[in-house]
N, C-alpha and C positions, 0 to 999 in steps of 0.2 A: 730305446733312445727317445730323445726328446721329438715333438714335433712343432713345425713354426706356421702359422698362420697370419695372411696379410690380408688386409681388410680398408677397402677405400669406400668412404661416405661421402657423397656429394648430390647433398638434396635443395628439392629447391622452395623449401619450408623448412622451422625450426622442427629439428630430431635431435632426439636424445637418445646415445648409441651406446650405452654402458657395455663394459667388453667383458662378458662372461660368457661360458662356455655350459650347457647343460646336457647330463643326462637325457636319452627323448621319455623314463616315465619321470624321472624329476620333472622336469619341463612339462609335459603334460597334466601335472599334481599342480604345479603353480598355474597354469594357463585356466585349467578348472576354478582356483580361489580369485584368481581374477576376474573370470565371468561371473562367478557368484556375487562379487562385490559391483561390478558394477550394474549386473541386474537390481542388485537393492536399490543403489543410488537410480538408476531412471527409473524404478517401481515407483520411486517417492516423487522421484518430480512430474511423473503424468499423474499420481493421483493426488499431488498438488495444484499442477495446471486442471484436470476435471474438477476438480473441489470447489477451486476457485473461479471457473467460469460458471458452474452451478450457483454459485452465491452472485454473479454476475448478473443472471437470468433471472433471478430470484428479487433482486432488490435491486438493479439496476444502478448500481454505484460503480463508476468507470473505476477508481482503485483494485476492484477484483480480476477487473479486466487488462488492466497494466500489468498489474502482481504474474498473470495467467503468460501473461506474452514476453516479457522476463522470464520466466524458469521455462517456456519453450525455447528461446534463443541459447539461454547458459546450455539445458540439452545436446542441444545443434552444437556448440563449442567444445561441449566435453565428449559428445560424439567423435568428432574430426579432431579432439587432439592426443583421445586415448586408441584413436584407429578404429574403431569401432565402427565407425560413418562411412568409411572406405571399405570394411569387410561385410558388412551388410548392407547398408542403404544407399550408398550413391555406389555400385561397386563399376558402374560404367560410368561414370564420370570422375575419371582422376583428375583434370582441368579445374574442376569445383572444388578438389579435394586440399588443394593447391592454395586456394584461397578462403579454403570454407572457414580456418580459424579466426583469421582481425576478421572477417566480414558476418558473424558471428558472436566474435565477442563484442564490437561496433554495435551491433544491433541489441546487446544485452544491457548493454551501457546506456542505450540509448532509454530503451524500456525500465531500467534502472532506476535512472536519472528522473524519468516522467514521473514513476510511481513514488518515489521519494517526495517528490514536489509536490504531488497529490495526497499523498499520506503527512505529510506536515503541514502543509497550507505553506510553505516557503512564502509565495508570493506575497502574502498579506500579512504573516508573520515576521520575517527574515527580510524583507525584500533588496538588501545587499548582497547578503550571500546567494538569493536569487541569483541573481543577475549571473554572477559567478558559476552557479549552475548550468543556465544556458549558455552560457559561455565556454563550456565545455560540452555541453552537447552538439552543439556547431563542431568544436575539434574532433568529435565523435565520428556524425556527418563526414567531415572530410577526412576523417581514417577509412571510412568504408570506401568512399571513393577510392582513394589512394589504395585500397585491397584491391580492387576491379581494373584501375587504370596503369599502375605503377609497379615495379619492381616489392618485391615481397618485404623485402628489407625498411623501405621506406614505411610501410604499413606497420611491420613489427616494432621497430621503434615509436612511432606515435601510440601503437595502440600499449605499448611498456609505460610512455611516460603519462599515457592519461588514464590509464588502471590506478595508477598508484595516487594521481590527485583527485581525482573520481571521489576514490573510497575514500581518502584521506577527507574530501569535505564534507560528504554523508557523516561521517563519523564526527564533523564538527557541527554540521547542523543537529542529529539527533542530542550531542552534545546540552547544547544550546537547550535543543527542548523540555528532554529529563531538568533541566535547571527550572523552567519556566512551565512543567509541570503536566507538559500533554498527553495526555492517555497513549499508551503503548511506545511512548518513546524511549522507555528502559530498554523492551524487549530489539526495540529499531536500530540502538545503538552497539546493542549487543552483537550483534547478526554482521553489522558491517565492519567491527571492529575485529571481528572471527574471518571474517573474507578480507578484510586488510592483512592480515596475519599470512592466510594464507597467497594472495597475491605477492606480496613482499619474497616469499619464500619461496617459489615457481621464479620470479623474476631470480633470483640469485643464483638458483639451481640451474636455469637456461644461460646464465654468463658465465656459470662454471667456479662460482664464489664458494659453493658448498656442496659437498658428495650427493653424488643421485645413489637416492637409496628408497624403498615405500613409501617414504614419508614424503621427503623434499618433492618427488616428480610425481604426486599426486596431491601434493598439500591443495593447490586450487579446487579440485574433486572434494577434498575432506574439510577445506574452507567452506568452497559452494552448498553442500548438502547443510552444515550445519544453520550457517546463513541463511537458505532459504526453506528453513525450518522453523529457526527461531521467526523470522518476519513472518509467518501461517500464525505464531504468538501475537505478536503485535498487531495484526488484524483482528488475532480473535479478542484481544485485550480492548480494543477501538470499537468493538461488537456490543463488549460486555457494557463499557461506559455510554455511547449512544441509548443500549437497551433503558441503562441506570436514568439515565435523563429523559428520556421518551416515558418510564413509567411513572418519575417526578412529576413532569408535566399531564400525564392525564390523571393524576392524584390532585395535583392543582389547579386543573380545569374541573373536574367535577366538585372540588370544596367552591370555585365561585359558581358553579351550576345549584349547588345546594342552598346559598346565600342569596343566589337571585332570586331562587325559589321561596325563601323565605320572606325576604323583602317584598314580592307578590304576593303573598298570601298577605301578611301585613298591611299592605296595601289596599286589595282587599276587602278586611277585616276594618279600615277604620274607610274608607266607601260606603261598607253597610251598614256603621254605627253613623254617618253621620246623613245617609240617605232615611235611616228609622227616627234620627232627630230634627229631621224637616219635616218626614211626616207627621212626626205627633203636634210639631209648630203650627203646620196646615192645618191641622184639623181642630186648634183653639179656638173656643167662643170670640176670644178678645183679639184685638189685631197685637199686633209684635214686629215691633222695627229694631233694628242691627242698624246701630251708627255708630263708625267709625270719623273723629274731628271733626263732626258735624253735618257727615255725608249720610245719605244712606244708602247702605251696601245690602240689604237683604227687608222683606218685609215678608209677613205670612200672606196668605191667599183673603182672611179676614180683614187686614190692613187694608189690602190691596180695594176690596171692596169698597170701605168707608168712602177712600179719595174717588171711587167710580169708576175705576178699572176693573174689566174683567179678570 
């Protein structure tokens, strides 16, 4: 006969409670492909976070160092919101576990946000949409708060509605840039317009607008990794073009190193033609005045004599 199963959910964070029933070696077979997959996904983001603070250490340009603190915080978020952060790493602090997602994805956004604005020059470049940016970094700020201080729900909201315009102006700044032609802002637009995709998709799946299935309840996972993939491009591509113009420039400093050098030798060169035609002047029987309008500007040592100068 049939059997019936009652089932009450009442959590005090977003879960998603798809009702299926498993086999325990099914269930076991799938819980292995899930570990597998997400060992890939933070395999890539520590040896993006090490890569990137190596290249921090190395050249001392704080964008490697945003870039590095950003794909640490997405971590921490994809941690605590695929369970992961609660069965391993915070496993005695459920309290943390509670809030670890807006105060997580708050702090990603926020690192986000910075490194965007570093990576395009906004400020000097853009500097309307600037404003706009810190303009939600502030609402960011006060989404973490409101994780810490306030009921979860107020937090979840803020951090839904500023995910979505977040990304939405990355992807019109990078926009902007690809038009106006800045190195790596193909690859910068790309990235965030793939993590728009996948935000949009998590947000519709959490309100129940489309089936949870692999896809939907992992798209920000499959968003994020690609995203902060392609942006490792976009730095390398920002690499490639500084490298292009640093080796223009000392190709260009050595052609006027070659030409000064020339100009001194030349210089030089008519010194000592015109130091061997004073001397042969000096040493004429006869005196020799140099007038210029009626001045005189040069006489030999013979001249000099006649008038009774030594």
């Amino acid at each position: 006969g049939r059997s019936s199963v009652s089932l009450r959910v009442q959590p005090a964070a977003t879960l998603a409670a798809p009702v299926r029933l498993w086999q325990p070696a099914a269930l076991w077979a799938q819980d292995q492909a899930s570990y597998a997959t997400f060992s890939l996904y933070f395999g890539l983001l520590l040896g993006l976070m090490a890569y990137n603070l190596l290249l921090y250490v190395s050249v001392r340009e704080v964008g490697y160092l945003l870039y590095a603190g950003f794909v640490a915080a997405m971590g921490v978020a994809q941690a605590a919101l695929s369970g992961l952060g609660l069965q391993f790493a915070w496993t005695h602090w459920p309290g943390w576990n509670a809030v670890a997602v807006p105060v997580a994805l708050s702090v990603t956004a926020i690192f986000g946000l910075l490194f965007a604005r570093n990576f395009l020059s906004s400020a000097a470049r853009m500097p309307s949409l600037d404003k706009l940016v810190l303009a939600q970094m502030a609402g960011w700020a006060l989404a973490l708060l409101a994780s810490l201080f306030f009921h979860y729900h107020v937090a979840a909201y803020l951090v839904a509605v500023l995910a979505s315009l977040s990304v939405l102006t990355l992807v019109a700044l990078s926009y902007l840039s690809i038009r106006r032609g800045y190195a790596g802002a193909r690859w910068f637009f790309t990235a965030w317009a793939l993590l728009l995709v996948g935000v949009f998709t998590l947000t519709l799946h959490n309100m129940g607008a489309i089936p949870s299935n692999a896809f939907t309840s992992n798209s920000l996972l499959i968003g994020s990794a690609l995203e902060m993939l392609l942006l490792s491009f976009a730095l390398g591509d920002r690499i490639n073009v500084a490298r292009r113009f640093k080796e223009q420039a000392q190709a260009r400093i050595a052609a006027e190193r070659a030409m000064v050098e020339v100009l001194s030798q030349s210089q030089a060169r008519v010194r000592q033609v015109l130091d061997e035609r004073e001397a042969i002047l000096n040493n004429a029987v006869v005196g020799i005045v140099l007038s210029v309008n009626r001045r005189h500007e040069w006489v030999n040592e013979k001249f000099a004599q006649m008038l009774g100068h030594p």
